[in-house]
C-alpha positions as a printed Julia matrix, in Angstrom:
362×3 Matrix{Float64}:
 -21.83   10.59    2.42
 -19.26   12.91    1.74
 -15.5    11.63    1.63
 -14.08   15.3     0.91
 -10.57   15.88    3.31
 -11.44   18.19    6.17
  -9.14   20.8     6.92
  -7.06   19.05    9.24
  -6.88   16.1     6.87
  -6.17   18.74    3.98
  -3.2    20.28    6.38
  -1.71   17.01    6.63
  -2.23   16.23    2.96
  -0.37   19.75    1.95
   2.52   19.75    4.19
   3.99   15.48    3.2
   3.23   17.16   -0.3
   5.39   19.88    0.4
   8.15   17.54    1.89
   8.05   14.95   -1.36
   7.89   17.74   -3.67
  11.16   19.35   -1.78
  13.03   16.21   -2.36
  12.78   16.12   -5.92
  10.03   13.79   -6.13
   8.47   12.22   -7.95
  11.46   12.82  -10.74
  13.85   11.56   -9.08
  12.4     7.8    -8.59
  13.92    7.15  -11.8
  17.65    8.32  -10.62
  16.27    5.91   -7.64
  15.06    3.05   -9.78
  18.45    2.92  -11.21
  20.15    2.46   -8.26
  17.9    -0.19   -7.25
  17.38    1.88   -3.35
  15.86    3.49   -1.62
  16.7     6.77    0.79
  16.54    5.36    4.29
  17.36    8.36    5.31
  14.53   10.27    3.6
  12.38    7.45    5.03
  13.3     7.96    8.51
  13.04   11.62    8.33
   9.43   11.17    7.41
   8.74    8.72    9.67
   9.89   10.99   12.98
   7.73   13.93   11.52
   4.82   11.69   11.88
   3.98   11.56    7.9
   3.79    8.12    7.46
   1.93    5.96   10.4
  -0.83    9.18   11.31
  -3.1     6.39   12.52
  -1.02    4.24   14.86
  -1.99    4.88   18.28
   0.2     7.23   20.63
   3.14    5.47   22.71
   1.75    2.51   19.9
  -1.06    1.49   22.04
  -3.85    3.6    22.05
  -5.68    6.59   21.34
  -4.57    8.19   18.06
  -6.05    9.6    14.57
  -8.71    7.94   13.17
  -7.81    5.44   10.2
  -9.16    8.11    7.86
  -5.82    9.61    7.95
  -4.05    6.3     7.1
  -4.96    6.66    3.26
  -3.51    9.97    2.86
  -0.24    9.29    3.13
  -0.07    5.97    0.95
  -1.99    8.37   -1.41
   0.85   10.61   -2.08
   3.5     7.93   -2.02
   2.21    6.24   -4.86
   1.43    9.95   -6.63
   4.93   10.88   -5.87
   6.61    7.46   -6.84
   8.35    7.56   -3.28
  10.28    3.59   -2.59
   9.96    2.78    0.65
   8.81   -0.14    3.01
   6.08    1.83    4.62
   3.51   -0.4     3.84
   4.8    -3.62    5.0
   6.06   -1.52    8.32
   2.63   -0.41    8.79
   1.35   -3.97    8.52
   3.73   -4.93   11.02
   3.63   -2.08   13.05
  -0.47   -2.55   13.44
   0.05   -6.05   14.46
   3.04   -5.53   17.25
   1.0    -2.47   18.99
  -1.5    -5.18   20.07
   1.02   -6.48   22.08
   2.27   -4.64   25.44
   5.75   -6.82   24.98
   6.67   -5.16   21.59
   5.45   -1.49   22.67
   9.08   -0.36   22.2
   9.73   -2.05   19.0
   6.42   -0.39   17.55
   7.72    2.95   18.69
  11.25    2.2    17.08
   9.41    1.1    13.91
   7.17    4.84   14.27
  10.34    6.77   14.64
  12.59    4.88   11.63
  14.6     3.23   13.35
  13.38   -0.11   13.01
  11.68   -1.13    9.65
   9.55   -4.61    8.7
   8.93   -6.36    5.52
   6.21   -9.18    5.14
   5.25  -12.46    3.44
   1.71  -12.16    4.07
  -0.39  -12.47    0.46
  -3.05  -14.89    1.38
  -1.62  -17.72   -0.9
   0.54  -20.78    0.96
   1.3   -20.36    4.3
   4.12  -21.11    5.99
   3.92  -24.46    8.13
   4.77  -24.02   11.98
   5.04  -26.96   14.58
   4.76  -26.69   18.33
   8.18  -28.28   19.9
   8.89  -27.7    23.63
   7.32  -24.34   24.44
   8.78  -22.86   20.57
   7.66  -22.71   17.46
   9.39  -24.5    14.28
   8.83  -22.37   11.23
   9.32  -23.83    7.67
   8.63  -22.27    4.58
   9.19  -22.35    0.72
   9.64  -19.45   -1.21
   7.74  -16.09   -0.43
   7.04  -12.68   -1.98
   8.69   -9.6     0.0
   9.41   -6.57   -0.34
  12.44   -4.75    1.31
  13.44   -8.07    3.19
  17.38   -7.63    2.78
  17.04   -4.41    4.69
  14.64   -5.09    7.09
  14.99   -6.12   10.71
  12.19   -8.73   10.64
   9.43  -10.43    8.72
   5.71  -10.96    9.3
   4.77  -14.05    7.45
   1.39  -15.97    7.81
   1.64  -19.51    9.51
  -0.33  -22.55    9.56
  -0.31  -23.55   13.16
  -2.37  -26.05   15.17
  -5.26  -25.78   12.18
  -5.23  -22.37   11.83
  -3.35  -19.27   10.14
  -2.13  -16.72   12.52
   0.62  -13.94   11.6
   4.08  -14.64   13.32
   6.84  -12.31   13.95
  10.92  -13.64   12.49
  13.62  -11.52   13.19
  16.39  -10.85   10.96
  18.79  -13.93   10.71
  15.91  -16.43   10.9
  15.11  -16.22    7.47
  16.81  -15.86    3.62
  16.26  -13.31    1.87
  17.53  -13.5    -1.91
  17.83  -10.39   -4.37
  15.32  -11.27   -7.51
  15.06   -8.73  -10.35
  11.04   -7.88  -11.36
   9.14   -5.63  -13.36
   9.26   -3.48   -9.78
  11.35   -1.13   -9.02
  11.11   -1.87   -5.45
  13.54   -4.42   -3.52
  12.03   -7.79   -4.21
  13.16  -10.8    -1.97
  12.26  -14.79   -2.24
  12.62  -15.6     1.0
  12.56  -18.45    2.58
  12.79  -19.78    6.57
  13.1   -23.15    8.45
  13.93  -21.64   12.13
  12.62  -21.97   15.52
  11.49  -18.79   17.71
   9.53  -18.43   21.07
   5.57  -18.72   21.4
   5.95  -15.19   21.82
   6.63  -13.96   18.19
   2.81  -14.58   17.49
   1.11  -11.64   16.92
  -2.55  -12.2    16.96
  -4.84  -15.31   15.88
  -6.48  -15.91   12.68
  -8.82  -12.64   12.41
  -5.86  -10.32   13.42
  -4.19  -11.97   10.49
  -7.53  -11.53    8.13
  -7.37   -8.3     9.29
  -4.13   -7.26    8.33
  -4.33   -8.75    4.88
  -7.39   -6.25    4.67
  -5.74   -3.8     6.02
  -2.91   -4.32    3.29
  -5.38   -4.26    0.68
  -7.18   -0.89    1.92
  -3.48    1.22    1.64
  -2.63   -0.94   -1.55
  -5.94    0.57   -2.39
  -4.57    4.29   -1.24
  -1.34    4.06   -2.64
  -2.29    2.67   -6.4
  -5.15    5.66   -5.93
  -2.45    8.48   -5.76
  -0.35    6.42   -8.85
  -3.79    7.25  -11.17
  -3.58   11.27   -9.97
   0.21   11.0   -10.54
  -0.04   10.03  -14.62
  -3.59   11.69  -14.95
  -1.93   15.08  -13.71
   1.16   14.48  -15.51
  -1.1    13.45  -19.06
  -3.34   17.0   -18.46
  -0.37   19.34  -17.92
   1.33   17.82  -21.55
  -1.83   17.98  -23.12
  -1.79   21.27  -22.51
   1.62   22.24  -23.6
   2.23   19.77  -27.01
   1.04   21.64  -30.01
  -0.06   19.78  -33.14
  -1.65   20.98  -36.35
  -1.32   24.17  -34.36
  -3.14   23.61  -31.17
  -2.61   22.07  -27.92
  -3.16   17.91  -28.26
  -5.81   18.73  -25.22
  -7.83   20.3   -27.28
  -8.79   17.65  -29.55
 -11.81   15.04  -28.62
 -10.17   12.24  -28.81
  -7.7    13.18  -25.48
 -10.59   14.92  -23.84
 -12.99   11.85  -23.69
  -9.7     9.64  -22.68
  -9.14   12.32  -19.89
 -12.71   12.4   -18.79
 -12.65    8.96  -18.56
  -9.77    8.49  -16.1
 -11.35   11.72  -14.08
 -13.69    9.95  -13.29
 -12.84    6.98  -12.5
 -10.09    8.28  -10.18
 -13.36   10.37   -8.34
 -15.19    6.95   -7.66
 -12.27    5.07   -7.19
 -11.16    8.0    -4.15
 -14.68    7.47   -3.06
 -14.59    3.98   -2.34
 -10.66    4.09   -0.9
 -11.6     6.86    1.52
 -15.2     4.78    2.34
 -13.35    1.57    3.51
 -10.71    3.44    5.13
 -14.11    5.54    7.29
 -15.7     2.1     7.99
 -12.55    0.8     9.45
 -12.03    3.4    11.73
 -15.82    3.43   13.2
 -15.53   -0.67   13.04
 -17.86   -1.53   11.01
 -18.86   -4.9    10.1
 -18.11   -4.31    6.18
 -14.77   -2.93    6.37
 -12.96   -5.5     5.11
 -15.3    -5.9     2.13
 -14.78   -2.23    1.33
 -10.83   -2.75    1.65
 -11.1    -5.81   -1.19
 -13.33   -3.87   -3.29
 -11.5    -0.69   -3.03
  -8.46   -2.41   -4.09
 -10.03   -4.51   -7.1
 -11.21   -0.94   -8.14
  -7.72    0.97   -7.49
  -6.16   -2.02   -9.79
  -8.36   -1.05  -12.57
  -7.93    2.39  -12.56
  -4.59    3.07  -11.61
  -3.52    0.95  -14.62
  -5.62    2.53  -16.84
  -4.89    6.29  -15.72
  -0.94    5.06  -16.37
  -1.93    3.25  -20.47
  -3.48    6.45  -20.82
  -1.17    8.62  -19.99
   1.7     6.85  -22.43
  -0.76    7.72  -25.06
  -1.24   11.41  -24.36
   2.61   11.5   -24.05
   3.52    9.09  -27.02
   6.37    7.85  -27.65
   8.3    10.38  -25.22
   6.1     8.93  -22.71
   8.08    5.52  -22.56
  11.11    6.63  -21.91
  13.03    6.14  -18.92
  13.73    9.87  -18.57
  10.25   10.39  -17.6
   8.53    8.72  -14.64
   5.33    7.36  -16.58
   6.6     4.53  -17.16
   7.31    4.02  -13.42
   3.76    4.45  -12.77
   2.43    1.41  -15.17
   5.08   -0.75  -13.79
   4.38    0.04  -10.23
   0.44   -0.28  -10.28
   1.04   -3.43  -11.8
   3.09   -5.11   -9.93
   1.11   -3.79   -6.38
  -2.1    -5.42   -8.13
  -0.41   -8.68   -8.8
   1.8    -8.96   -5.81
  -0.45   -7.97   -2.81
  -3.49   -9.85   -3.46
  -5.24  -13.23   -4.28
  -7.85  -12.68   -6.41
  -9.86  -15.08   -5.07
  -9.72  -14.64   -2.1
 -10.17  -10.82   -2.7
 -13.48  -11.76   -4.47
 -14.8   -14.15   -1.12
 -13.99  -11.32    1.15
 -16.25   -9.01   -1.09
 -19.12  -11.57   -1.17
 -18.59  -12.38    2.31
 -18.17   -8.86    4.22
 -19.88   -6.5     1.49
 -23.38   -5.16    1.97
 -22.93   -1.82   -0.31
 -21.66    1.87   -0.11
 -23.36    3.77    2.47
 -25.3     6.06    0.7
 -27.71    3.02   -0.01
 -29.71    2.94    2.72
 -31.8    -0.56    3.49
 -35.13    0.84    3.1
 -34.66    2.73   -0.31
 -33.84   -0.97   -1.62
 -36.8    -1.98   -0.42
């Protein structure tokens, strides 16, 4: 099976490339980092152009690109170090276009004008109590991302026996400021509101799949932070001279190199595989997603350690971006995923890549 971008893929791919590299990224996420923001502006921008939800149906109902498209995108965000609450918007945004009630909220949320944050990490859910046709929401502290900004938050309840992914608006929850290894906006929030029957947005498998859904762009978007540092380690390697040659010319840096080539190549395979099987529906999907994001951990942390080497000590400075790299991989790999229950989805929904076909096994 071949994964390669076609050419309108490859179109798409060139021209948000074009558009990040214009705005000065990925150098300037550290002049970002420091202010502890991002451009909402920039973010809206891309958003009406279409660069950022490809896949979300048309009038966000129905009939658009296939998810394919989806993992280009979170690709080049994480290659290009761009901030933004895209991911938890998309989450969000996937959920709400199910339902003909928020259709103009999903199309605010396509266009910018409306962004989401969620809770949704597949650890404690929230506890939520049926009183008088609403809904009583109560929750400890949860992980977010962009919360203080956003206009609601998706967070995963326990209702009636069962988890299902409900919809809070801004004002209905607390969102405090915490300072992590990130340099994202990181909230603890917390609710204990009540809010209309309404505000659910699916039952238990819409929530599964939206966690798997979260893992598959995670996936995409830790993918592109590998290509970011290995592209940044090859083009230094190739200008530092020592003992009178380039550093990329000695074994040592080659094998390293080699090594992270290639395990960005299988770890694109298996991102762009998951993304394919959810778009035909296939039954494994959601295995692929958890895989492809165990996978996209590994390397993308890797492809970052190995970069600081080939740069050295210049490398961990916070003039360079490197270092932004590292700290973003890691904190996507520990943030947006249970391990464990990344490791039951694999041994539940996982039957192997497609080019293993049943009867060669046999």
């Amino acid at each position: 099976m071949n994964f390669e971008l076609n050419e309108e893929e490859r179109k798409f791919e060139e021209a948000l490339s074009r558009f990040l590299h214009k705005s000065g990224y990925p150098d300037r996420a550290c002049e970002v980092q420091l202010e502890k923001d991002f451009e909402r502006g920039l973010y809206t921008e891309m958003c009406s152009l279409g660069f950022l939800f490809p896949d979300i149906p048309e009038e966000a109902g129905g009939g658009g690109l296939p998810s394919s498209f989806s993992v280009i995108p979170f690709r080049l965000l994480g290659k290009y170090l761009f901030p933004s609450p895209a991911l938890d918007s998309y989450i969000a945004l996937s959920l709400m276009s199910q339902d003909e009630r928020l259709r103009g909220t999903a199309r605010e949320t396509c266009g910018g004008a409306k962004m989401f944050s969620t809770a949704i990490s597949g650890e404690e859910p929230a506890e939520g109590k049926r009183k008088g046709g609403k809904i009583r929401v109560r929750s400890g502290e949860k992980f977010a991302f962009y919360a203080g900004d956003a206009d609601g938050l998706v967070v995963d309840v326990l209702l009636d026996g069962g988890r299902v992914p409900l919809l809070l608006l801004k004002g209905e929850y607390e969102a405090e400021r915490i300072e992590t290894m990130s340099d994202g906006q990181t909230y603890a929030v917390r609710c204990d509101a009540e809010c209309s029957e309404e505000r659910i947005l699916g039952n238990s498998e819409d929530l599964d799949s939206a966690l798997c859904r979260m893992w598959m762009l995670s996936s995409a978007e830790m993918l592109g932070m590998a290509e970011g540092a290995f592209e940044r380690a090859v083009a230094y390697s190739n200008e530092r001279i020592q003992f009178s040659r380039t550093i990329g010319s000695f074994q040592a840096v080659r094998h390293m190199l080699a090594d992270d080539y290639m395990n960005i190549r299988g770890c694109g395979f298996m991102v762009h595989e998951a993304a394919y099987l959810c778009g035909i529906g296939a039954e494994d999907w959601k295995g692929a997603s958890a895989l492809a994001f165990l996978m996209a951990e590994e390397t993308s942390e890797a492809a970052a350690k190995n970069s600081h080497q080939v740069h050295g000590a210049m490398g961990f400075t916070t003039e360079m971006p490197i270092h932004l790299y590292y700290k973003r991989a890691k904190s996507i790999g520990k943030s947006r995923g249970d391990r464990r229950a990344i490791e039951e989805t694999i041994l539940a929904h996982w039957n192997g890549p497609l080019w293993i076909k049943e009867e060669d096994v046999k």
